[in-house]
N, CA and C atoms of all chains as a GROMACS GRO file, in nm:
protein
  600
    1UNK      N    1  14.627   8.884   6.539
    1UNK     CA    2  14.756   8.940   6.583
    1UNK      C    3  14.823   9.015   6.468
    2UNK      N    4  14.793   8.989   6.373
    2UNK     CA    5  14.875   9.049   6.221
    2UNK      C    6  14.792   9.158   6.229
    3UNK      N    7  14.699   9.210   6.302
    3UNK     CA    8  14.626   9.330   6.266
    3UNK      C    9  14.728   9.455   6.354
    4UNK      N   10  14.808   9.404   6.430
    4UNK     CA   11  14.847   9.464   6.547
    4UNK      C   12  14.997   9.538   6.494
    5UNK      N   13  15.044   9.456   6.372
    5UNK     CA   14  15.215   9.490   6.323
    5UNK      C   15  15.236   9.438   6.194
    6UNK      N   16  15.278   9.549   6.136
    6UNK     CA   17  15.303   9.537   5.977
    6UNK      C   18  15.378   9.403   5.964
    7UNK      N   19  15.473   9.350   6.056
    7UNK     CA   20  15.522   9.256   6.062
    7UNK      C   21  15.524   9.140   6.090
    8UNK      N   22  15.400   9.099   6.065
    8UNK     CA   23  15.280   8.973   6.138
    8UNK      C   24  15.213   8.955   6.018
    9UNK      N   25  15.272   8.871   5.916
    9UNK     CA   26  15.138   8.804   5.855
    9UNK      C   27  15.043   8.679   5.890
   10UNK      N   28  14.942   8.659   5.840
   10UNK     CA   29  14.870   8.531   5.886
   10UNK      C   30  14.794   8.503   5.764
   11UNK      N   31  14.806   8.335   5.786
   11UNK     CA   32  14.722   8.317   5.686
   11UNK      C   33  14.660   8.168   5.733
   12UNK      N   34  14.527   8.167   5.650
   12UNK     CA   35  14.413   8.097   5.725
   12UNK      C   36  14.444   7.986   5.591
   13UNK      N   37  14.468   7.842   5.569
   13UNK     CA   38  14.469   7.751   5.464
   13UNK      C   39  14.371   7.643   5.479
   14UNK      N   40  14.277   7.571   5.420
   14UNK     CA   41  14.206   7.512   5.442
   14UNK      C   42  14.230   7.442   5.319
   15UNK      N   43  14.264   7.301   5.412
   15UNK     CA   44  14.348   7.170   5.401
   15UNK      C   45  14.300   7.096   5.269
   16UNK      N   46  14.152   7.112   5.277
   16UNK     CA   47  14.096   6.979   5.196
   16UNK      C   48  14.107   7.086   5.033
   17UNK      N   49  14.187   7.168   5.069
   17UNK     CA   50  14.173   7.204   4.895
   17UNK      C   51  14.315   7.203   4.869
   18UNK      N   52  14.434   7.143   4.950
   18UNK     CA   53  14.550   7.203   4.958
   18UNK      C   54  14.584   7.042   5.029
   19UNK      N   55  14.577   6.938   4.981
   19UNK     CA   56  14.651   6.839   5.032
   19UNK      C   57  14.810   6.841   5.042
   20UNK      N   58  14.872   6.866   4.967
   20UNK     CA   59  15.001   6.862   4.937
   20UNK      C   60  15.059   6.934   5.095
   21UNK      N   61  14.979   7.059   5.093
   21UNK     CA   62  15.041   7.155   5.193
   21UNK      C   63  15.019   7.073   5.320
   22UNK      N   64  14.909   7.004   5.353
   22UNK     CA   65  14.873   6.919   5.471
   22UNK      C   66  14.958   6.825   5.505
   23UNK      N   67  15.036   6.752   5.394
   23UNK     CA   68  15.112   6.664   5.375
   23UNK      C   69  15.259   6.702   5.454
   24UNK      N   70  15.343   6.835   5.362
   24UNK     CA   71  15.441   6.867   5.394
   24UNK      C   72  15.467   6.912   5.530
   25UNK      N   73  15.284   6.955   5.603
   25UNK     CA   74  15.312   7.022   5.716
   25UNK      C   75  15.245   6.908   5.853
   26UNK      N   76  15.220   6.812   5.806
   26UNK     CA   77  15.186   6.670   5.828
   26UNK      C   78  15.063   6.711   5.956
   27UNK      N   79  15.001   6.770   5.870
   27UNK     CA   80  14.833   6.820   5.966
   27UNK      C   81  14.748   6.685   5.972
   28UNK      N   82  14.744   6.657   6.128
   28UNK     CA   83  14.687   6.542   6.100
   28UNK      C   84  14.527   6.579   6.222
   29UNK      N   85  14.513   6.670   6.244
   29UNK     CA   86  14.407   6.746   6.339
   29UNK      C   87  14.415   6.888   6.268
   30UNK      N   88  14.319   6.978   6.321
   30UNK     CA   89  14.304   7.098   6.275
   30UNK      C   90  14.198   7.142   6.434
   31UNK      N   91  14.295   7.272   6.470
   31UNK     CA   92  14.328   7.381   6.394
   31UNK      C   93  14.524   7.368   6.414
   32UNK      N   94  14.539   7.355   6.316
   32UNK     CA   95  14.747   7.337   6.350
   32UNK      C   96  14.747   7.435   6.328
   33UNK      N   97  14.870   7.520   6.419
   33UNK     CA   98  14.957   7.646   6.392
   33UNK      C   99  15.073   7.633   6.334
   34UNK      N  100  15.161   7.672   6.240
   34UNK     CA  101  15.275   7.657   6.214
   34UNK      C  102  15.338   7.804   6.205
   35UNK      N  103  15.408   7.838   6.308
   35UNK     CA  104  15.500   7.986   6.330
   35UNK      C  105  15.626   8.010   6.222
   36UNK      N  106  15.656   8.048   6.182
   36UNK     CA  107  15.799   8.097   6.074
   36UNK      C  108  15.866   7.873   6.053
   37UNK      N  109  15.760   7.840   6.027
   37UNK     CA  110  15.822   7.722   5.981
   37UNK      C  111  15.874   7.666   6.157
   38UNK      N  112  15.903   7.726   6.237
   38UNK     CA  113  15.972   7.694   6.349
   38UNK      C  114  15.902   7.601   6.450
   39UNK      N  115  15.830   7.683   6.497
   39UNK     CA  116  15.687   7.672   6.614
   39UNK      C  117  15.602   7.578   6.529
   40UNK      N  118  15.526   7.468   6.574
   40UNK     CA  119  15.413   7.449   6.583
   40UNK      C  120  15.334   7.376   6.659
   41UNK      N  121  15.193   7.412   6.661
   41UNK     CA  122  15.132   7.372   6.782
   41UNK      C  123  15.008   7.292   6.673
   42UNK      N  124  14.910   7.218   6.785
   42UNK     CA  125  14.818   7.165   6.729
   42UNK      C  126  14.672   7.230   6.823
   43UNK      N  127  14.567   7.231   6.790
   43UNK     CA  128  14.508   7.305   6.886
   43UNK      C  129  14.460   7.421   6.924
   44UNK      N  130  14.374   7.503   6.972
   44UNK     CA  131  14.383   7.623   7.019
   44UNK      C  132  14.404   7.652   7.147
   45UNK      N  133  14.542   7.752   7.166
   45UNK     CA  134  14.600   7.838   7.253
   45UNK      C  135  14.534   7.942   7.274
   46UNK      N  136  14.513   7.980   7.437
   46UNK     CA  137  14.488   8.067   7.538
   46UNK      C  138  14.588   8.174   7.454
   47UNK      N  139  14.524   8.281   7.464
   47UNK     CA  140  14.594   8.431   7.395
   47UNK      C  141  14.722   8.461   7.462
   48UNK      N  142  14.723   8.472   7.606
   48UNK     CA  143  14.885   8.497   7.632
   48UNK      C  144  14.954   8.375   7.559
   49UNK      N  145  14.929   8.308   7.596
   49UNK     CA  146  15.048   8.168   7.529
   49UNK      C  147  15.094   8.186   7.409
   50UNK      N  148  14.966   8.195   7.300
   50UNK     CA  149  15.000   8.222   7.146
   50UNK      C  150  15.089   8.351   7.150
   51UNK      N  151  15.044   8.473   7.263
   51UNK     CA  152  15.173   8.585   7.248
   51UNK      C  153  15.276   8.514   7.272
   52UNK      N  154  15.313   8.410   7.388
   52UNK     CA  155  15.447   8.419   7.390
   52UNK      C  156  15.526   8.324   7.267
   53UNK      N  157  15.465   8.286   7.209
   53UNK     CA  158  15.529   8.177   7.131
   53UNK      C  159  15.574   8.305   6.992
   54UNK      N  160  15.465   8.404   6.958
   54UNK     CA  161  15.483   8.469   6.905
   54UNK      C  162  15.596   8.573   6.902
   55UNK      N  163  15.631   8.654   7.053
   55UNK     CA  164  15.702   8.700   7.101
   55UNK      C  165  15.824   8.606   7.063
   56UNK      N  166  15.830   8.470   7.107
   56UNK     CA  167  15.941   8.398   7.132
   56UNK      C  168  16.007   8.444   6.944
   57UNK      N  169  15.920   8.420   6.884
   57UNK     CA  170  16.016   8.438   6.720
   57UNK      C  171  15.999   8.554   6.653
   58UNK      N  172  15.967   8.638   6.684
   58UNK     CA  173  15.932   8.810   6.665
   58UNK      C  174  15.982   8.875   6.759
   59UNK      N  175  16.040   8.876   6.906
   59UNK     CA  176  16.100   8.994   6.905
   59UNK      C  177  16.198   8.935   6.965
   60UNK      N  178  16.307   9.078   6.940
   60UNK     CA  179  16.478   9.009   6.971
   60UNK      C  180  16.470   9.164   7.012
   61UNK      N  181  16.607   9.086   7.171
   61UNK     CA  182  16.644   9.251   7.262
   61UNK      C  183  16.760   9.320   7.128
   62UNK      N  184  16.755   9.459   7.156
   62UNK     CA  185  16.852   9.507   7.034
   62UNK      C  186  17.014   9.498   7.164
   63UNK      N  187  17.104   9.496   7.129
   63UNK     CA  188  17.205   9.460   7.169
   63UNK      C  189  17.234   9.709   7.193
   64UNK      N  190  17.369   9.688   7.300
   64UNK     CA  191  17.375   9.838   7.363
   64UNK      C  192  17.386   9.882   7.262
   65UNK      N  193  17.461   9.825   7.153
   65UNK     CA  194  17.532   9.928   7.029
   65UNK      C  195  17.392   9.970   6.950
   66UNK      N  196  17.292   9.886   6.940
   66UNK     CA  197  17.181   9.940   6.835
   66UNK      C  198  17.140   9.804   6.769
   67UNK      N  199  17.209   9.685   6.734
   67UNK     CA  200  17.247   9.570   6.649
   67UNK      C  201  17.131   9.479   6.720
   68UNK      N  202  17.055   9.399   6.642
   68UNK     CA  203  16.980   9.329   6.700
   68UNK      C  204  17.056   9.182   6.752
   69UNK      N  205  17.031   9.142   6.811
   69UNK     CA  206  17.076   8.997   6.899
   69UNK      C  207  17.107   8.912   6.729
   70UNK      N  208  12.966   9.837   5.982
   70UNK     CA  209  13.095   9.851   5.946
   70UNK      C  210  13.106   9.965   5.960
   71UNK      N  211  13.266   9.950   6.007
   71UNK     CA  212  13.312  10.132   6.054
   71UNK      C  213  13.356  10.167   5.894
   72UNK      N  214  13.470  10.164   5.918
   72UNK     CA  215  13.557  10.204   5.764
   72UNK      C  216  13.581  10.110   5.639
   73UNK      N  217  13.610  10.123   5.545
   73UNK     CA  218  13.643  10.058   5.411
   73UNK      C  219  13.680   9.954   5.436
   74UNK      N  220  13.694   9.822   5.370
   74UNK     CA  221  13.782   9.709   5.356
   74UNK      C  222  13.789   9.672   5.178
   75UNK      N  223  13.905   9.662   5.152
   75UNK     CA  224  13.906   9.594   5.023
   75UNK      C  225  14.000   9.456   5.031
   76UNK      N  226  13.901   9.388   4.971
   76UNK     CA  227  13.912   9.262   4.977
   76UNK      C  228  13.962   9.245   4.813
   77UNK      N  229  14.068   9.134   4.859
   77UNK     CA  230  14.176   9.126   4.671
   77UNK      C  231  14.143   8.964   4.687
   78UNK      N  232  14.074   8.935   4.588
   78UNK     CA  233  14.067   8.762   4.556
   78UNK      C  234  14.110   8.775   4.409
   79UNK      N  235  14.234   8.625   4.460
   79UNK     CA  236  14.278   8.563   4.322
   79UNK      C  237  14.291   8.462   4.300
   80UNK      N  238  14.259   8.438   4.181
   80UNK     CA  239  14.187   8.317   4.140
   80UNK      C  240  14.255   8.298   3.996
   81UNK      N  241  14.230   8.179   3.912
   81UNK     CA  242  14.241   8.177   3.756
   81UNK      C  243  14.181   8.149   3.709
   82UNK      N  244  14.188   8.206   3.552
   82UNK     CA  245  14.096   8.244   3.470
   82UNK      C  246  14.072   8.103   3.410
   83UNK      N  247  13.889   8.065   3.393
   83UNK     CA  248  13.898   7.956   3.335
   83UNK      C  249  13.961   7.897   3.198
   84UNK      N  250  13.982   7.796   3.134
   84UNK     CA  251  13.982   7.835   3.000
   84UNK      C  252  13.960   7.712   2.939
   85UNK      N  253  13.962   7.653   2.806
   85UNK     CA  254  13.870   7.577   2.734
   85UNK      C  255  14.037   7.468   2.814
   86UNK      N  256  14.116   7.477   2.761
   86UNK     CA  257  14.235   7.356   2.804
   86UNK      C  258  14.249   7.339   2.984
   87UNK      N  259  14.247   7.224   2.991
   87UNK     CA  260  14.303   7.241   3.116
   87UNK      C  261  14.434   7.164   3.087
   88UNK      N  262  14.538   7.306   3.162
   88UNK     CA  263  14.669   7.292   3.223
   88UNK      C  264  14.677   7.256   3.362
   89UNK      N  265  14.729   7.134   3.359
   89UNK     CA  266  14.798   7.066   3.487
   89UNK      C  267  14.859   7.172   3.562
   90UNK      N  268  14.802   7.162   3.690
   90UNK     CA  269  14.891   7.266   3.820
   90UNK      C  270  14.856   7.366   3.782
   91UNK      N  271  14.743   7.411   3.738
   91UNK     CA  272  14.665   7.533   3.724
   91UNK      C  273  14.501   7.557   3.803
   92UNK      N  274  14.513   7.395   3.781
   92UNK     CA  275  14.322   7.387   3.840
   92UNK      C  276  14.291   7.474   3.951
   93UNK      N  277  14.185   7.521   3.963
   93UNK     CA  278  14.130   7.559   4.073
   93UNK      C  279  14.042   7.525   4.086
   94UNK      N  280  13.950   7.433   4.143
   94UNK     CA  281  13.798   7.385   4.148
   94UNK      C  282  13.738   7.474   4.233
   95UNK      N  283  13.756   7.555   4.332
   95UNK     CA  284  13.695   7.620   4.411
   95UNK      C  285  13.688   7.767   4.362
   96UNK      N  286  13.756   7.831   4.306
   96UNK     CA  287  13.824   7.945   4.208
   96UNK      C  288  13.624   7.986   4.193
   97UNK      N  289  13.559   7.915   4.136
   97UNK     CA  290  13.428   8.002   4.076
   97UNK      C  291  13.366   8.044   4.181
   98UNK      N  292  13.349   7.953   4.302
   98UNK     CA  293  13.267   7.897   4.394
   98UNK      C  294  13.306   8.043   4.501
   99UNK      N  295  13.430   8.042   4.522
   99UNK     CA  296  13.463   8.141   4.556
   99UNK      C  297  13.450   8.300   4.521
  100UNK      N  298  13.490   8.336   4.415
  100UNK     CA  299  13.438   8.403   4.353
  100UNK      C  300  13.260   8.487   4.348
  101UNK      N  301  13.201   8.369   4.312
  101UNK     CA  302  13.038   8.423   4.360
  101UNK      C  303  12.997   8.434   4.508
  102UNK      N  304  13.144   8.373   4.569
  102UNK     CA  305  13.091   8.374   4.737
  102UNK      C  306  13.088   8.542   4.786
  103UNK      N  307  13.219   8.555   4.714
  103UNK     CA  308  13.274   8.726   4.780
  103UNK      C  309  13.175   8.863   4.646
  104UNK      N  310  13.155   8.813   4.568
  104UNK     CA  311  13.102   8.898   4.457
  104UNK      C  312  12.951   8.894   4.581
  105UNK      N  313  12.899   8.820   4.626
  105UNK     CA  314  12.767   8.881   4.670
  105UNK      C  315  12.791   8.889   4.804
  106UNK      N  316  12.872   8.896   4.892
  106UNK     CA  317  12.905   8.942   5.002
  106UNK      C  318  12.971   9.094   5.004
  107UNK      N  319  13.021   9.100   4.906
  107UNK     CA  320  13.036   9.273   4.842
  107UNK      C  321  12.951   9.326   4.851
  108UNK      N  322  12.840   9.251   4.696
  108UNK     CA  323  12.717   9.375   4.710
  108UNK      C  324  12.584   9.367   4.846
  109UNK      N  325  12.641   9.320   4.950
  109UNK     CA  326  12.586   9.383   5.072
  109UNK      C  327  12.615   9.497   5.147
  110UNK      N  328  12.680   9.542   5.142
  110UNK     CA  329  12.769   9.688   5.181
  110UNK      C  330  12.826   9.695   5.116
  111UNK      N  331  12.848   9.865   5.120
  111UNK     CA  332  12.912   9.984   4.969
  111UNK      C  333  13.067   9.997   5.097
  112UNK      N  334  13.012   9.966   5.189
  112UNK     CA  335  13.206  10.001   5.203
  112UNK      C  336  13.281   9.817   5.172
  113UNK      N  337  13.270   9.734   5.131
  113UNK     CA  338  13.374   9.619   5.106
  113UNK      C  339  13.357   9.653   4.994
  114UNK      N  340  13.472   9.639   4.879
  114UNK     CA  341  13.557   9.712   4.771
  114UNK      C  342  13.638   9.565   4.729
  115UNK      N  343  13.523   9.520   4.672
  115UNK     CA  344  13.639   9.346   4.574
  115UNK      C  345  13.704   9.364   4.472
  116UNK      N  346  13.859   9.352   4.470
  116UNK     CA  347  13.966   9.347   4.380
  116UNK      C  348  13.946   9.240   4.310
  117UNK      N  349  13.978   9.194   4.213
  117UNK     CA  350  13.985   9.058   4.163
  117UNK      C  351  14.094   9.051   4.075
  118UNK      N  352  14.233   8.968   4.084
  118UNK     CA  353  14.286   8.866   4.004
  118UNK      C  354  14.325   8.798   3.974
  119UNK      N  355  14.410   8.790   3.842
  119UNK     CA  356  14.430   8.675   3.787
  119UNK      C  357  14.533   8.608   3.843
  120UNK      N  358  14.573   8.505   3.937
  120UNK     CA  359  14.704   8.489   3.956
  120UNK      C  360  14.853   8.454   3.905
  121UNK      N  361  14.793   8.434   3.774
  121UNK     CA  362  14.938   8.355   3.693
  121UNK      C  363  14.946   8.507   3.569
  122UNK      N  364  14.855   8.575   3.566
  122UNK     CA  365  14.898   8.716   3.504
  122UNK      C  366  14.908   8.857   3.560
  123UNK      N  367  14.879   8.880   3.672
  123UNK     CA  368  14.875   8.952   3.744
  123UNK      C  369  14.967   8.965   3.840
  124UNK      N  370  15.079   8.919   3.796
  124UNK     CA  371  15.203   8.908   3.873
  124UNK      C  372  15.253   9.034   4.016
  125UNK      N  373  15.216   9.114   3.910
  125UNK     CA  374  15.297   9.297   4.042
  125UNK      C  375  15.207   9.240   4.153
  126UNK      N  376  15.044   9.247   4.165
  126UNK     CA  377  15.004   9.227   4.284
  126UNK      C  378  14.994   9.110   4.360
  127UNK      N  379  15.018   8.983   4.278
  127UNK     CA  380  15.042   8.850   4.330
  127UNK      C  381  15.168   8.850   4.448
  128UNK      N  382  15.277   8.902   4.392
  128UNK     CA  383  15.415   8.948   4.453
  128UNK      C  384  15.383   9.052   4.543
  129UNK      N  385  15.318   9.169   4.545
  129UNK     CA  386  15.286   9.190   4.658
  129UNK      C  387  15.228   9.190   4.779
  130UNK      N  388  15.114   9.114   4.779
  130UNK     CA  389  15.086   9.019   4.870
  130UNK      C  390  15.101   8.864   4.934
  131UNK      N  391  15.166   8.811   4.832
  131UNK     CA  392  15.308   8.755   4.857
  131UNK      C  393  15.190   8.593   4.841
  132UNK      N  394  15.086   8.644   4.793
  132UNK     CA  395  15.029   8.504   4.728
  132UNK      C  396  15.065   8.381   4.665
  133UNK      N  397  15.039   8.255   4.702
  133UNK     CA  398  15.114   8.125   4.661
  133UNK      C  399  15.052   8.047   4.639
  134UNK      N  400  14.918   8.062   4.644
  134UNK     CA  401  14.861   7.976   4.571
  134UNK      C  402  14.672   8.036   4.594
  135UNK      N  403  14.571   7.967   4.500
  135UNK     CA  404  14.462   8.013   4.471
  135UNK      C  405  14.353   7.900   4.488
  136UNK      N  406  14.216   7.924   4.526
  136UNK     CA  407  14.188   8.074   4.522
  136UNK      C  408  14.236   8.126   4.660
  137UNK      N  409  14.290   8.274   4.650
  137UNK     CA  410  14.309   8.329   4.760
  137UNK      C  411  14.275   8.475   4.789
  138UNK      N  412  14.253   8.507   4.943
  138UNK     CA  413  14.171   8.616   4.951
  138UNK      C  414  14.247   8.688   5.070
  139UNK      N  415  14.294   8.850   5.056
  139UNK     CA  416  14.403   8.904   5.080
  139UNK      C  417  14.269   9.024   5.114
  140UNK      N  418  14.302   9.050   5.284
  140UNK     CA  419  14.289   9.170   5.343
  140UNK      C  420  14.418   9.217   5.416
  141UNK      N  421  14.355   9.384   5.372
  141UNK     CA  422  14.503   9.421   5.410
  141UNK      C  423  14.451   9.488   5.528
  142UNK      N  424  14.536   9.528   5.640
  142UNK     CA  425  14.506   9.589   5.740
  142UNK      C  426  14.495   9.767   5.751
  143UNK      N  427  14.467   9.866   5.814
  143UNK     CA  428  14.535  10.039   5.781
  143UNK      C  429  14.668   9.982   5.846
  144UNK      N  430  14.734   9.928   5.957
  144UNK     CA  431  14.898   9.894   6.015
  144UNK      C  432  14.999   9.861   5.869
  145UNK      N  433  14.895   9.763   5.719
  145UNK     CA  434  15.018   9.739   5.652
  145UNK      C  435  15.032   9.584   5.662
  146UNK      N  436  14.971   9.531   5.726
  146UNK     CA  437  14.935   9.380   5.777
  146UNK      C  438  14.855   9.348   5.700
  147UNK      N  439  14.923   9.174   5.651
  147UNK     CA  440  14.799   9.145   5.602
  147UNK      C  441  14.735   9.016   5.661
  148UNK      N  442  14.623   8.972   5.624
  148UNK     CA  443  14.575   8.858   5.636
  148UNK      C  444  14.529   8.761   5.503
  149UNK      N  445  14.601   8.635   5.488
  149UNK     CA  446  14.559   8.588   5.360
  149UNK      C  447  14.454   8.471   5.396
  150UNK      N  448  14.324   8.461   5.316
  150UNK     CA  449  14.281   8.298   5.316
  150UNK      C  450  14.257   8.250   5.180
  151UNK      N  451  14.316   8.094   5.223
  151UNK     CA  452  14.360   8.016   5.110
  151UNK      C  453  14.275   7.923   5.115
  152UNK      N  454  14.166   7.912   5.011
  152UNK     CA  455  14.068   7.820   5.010
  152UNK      C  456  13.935   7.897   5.039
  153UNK      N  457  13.794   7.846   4.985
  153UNK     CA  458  13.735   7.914   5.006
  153UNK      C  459  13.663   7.918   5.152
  154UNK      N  460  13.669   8.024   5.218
  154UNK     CA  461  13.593   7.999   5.361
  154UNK      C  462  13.442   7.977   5.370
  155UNK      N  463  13.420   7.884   5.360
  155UNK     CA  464  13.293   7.756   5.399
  155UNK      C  465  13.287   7.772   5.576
  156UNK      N  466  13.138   7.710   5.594
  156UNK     CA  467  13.122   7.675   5.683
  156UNK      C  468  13.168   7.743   5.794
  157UNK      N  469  13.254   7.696   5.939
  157UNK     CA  470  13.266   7.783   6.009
  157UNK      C  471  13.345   7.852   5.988
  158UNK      N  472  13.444   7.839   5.898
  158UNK     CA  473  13.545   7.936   5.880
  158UNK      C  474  13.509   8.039   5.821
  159UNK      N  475  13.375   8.075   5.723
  159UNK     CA  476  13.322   8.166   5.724
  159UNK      C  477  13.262   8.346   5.836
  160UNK      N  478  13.227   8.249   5.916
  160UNK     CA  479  13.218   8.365   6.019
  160UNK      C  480  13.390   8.426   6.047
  161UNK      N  481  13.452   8.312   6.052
  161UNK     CA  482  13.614   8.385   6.107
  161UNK      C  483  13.665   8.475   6.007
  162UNK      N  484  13.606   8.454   5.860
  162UNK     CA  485  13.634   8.550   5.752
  162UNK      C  486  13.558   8.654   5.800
  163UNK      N  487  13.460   8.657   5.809
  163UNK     CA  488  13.369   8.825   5.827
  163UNK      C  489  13.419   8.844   5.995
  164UNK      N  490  13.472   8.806   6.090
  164UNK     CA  491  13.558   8.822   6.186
  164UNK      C  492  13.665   8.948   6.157
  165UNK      N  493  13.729   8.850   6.049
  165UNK     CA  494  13.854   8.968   6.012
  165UNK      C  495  13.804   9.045   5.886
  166UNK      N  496  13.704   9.064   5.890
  166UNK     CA  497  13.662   9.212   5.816
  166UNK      C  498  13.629   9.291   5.892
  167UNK      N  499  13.584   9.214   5.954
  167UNK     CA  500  13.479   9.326   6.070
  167UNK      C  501  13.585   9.401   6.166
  168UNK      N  502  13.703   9.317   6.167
  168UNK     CA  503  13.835   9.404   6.278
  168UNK      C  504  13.922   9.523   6.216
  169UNK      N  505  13.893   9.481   6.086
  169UNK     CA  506  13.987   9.565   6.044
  169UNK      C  507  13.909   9.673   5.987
  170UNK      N  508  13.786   9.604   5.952
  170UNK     CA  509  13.703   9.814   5.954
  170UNK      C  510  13.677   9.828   6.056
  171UNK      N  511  13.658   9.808   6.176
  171UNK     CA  512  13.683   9.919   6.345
  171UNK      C  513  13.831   9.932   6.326
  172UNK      N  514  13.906   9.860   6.234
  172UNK     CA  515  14.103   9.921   6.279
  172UNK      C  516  14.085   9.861   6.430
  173UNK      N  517  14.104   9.776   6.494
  173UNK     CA  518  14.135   9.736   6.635
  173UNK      C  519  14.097   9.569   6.604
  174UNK      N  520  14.197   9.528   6.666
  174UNK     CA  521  14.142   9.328   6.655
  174UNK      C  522  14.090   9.330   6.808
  175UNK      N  523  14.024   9.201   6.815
  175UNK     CA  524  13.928   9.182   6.972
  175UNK      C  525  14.046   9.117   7.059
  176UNK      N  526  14.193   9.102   7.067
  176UNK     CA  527  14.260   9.090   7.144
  176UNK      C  528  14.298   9.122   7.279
  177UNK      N  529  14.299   9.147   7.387
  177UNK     CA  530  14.335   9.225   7.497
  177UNK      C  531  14.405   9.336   7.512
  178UNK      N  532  14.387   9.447   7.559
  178UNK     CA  533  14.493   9.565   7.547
  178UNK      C  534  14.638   9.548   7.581
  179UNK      N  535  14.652   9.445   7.647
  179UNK     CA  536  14.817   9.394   7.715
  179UNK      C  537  14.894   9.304   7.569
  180UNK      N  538  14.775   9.211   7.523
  180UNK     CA  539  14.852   9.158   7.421
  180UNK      C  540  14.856   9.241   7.292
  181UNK      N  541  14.776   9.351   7.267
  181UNK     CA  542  14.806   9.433   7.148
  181UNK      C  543  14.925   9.497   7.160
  182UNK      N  544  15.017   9.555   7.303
  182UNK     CA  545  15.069   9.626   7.348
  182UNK      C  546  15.168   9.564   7.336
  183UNK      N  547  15.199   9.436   7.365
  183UNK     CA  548  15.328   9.356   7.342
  183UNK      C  549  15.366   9.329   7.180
  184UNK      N  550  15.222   9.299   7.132
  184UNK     CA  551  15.267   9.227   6.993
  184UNK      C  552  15.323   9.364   6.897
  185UNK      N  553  15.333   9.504   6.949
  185UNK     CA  554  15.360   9.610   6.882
  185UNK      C  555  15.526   9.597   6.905
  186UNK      N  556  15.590   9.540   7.002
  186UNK     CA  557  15.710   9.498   7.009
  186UNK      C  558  15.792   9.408   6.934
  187UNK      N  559  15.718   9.357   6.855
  187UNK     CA  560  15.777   9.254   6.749
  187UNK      C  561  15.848   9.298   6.625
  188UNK      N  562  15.983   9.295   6.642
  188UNK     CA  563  16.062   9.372   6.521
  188UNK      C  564  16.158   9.283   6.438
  189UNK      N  565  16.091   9.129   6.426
  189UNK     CA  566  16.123   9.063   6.300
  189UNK      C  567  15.996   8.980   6.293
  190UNK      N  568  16.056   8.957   6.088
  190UNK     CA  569  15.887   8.905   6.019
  190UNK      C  570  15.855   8.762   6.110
  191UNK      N  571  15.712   8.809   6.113
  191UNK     CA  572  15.616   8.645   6.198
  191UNK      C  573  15.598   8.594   6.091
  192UNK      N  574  15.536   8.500   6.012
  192UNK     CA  575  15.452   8.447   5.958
  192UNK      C  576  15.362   8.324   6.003
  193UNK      N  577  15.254   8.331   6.021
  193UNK     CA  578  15.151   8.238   6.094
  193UNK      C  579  15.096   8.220   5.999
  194UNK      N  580  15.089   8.052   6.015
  194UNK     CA  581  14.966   7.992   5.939
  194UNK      C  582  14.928   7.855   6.005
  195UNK      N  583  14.765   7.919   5.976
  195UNK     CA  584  14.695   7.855   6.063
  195UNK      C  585  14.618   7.728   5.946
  196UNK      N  586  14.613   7.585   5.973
  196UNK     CA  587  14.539   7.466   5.865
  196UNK      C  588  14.428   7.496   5.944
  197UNK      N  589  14.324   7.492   5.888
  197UNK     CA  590  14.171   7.466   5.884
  197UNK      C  591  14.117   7.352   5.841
  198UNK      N  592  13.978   7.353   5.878
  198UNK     CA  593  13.839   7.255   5.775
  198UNK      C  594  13.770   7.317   5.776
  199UNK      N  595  13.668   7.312   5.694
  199UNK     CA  596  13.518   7.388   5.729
  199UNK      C  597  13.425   7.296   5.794
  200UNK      N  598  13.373   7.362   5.890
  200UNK     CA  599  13.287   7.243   5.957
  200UNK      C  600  13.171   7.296   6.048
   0.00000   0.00000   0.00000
């Protein structure tokens, strides 16, 4: 999905070299998702779904004046 | 492979002391992984550095820890992996090489079309194993 918008990073961490991070993000299965710190899932998600969760914290309606929500 | 990919791995430099919260045990391992996955094709282009001296490009790919391996997309996107990709996560590495030299990910045309609608930063990260 980060291939799709400058504004999509991703990053792939693999746990057993990075305990600490496993810890803080309390991965206790793999594959865990964790979205802007917000979202997370455990598991792999069906592609619409992962859009909407994605959608859900990436896009905001812009308000009439121009101003984002 | 369609077009170019350069691949930026950073890693640190060994050295006779070891400094605490510097280690990298995987750092070499890695290293010889992508150095001969390079010289299989003349279009992948391996960057290599240092992460605790190489600061301008550490900061711009917004790297946090090592070893780590930074493709960038032609959109400006990047993709980082942290740790070395072993096992199956290997194929998902040459996955996202392989997408981003065709420039197109294997997503659906409806969800490429939406995710171009996204006009604040995502950041996804995904925990792994190799297995």
């Amino acid at each position: 999905m980060a291939l799709e918008n400058k504004l999509i990073t991703a990053d792939v961490v693999e746990i057993q070299e990075f305990p600490k991070l496993a810890r803080t993000y309390n991965v206790t299965s793999v594959p865990k998702t964790v979205i802007n710190n917000v979202v997370q899932f455990n598991g792999a998600l069906p592609e619409d779904q992962f859009l909407n969760k994605v959608l859900g914290i990436g896009y905001r309606e812009l308000e009439s004046n121009g101003k984002g929500a | 492979m369609k077009g170019n990919v350069t691949i930026s791995l950073f890693t640190t430099t060994p050295s006779v002391l070891a400094i605490p919260g510097r280690e990298c045990p995987t750092c070499p391992e890695t290293q010889k992984l992508l150095q001969d996955l390079a010289g299989l094709s003349p279009k992948l282009d391996l960057k290599q550095y240092d992460f605790f001296s190489e600061t301008e490009e550490r900061d711009r790919y917004g790297v946090e820890r090592v070893p780590a391996i930074v493709l960038e997309a032609q959109a400006g996107s990047l993709l980082r992996y942290y740790g070395i990709p072993a096992g199956y996560e290997f194929a998902m590495f040459l996955e996202g090489i392989n997408s981003i030299s065709r420039g197109v990910s294997p997503l659906a045309l409806d969800t490429r079309k939406k995710l171009r609608k996204v006009n604040h930063p995502v950041h996804i990260q995904v925990f792994v194993t190799p297995s």
